[in-house]
C-alpha positions, 0 to 999 in steps of 0.5 A: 346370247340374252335374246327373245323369250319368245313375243311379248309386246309388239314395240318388244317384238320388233326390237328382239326381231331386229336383235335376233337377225343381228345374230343370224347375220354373225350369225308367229296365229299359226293356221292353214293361212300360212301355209300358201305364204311360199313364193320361194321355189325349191325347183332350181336348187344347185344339188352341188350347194346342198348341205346334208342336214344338221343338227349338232352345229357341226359345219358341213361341206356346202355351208355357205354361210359365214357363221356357225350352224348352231348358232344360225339354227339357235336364230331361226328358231327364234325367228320361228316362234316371233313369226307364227305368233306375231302373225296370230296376233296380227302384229305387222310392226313386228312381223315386217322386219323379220319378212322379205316384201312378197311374204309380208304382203301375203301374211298383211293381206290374210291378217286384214282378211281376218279383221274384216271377219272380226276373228281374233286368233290365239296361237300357243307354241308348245315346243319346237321339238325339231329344228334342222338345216337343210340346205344353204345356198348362194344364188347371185347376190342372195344367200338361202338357208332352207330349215326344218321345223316340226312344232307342237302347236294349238290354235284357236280363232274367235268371232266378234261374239268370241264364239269359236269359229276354228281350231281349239286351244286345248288340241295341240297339232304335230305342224311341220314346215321347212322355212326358208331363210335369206339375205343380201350376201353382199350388203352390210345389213345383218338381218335374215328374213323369211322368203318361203314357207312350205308343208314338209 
């Protein structure tokens, strides 16, 4: 699977997002800023659809999706570091693809929020040095998979002046956020797109 390397040009992102959700079918600055980015509720879960969580790939009672877990779970991380960084970057061509309408509306309006300021922002992902699935679910026509991450990650955000006004580069934060991933079950479009994020 040749496939991203994490993000490069915004053209480039937009085309590895595409290859990688492809993949999920058969199968990113990072700030406070995203993390109100979650209109998926985890309220009305079907326990009979959760899936214990997995790590190893191995498919469990209650996966729904029609692929294998580890290479779902390959995609999403992928997804994970184009999405933080692409948001950092203030890159909407790439980052509209990879998100339903409701979360790209969110990261638009708090990427515009900080033009206005002139703040540019600079996100570094160490590692993702955790990724697990949670649960996967068929609600209707829709399919979820709700992922674990935990990523060590550094952030920085500049004024006009480039004076920092945020964070620091040199100060790597322990992030951790379960993401939730979903698709059109019946539609012949591959691609995943991110629904929710929330603070594990």
């Amino acid at each position: 699977m040749e496939l991203i390397t994490l993000l490069i040009a915004a053209g480039a992102a937009a085309f590895f997002g595409y290859r990688l959700f492809t993949v999920l079918g058969r199968k990113t600055g990072h700030t406070p800023d995203l993390r109100p980015v979650t209109p998926a509720s985890d309220k009305n879960s079907d326990p009979a659809e959760l899936t214990p969580a997995m790590t190893d790939g191995e498919p469990q009672k209650g996966w729904v999706v029609d692929m294998d877990p580890a290479l779902f779970l390959d995609g999403a991380r992928k997804a994970y570091a184009l999405i933080v960084e692409g948001f950092a970057k203030g890159d909407r061509e790439a980052l509209e693809p990879l998100l339903t309408p409701k979360v790209y509306d969110r990261y638009a309006n708090a990427i515009a929020n900080r033009e206005q300021k002139q703040h540019v922002s600079t996100t570094e992902i160490e590692r993702i040095s955790e990724s697990e699935i949670l649960e996967s679910r068929r609600d209707g026509d829709t399919v979820q998979v709700k992922v674990r991450f935990k990523a060590d990650i550094s952030t920085e955000t500049k004024d006009s002046d480039g004076k920092v006004v945020s964070g620091d580069l040199t100060r790597l934060t322990s992030v951790e956020e379960i993401w939730t991933f979903e698709k059109d079950a019946d539609s012949r479009d591959p691609n995943w797109k991110l629904a929710g994020v929330r603070t594990a």
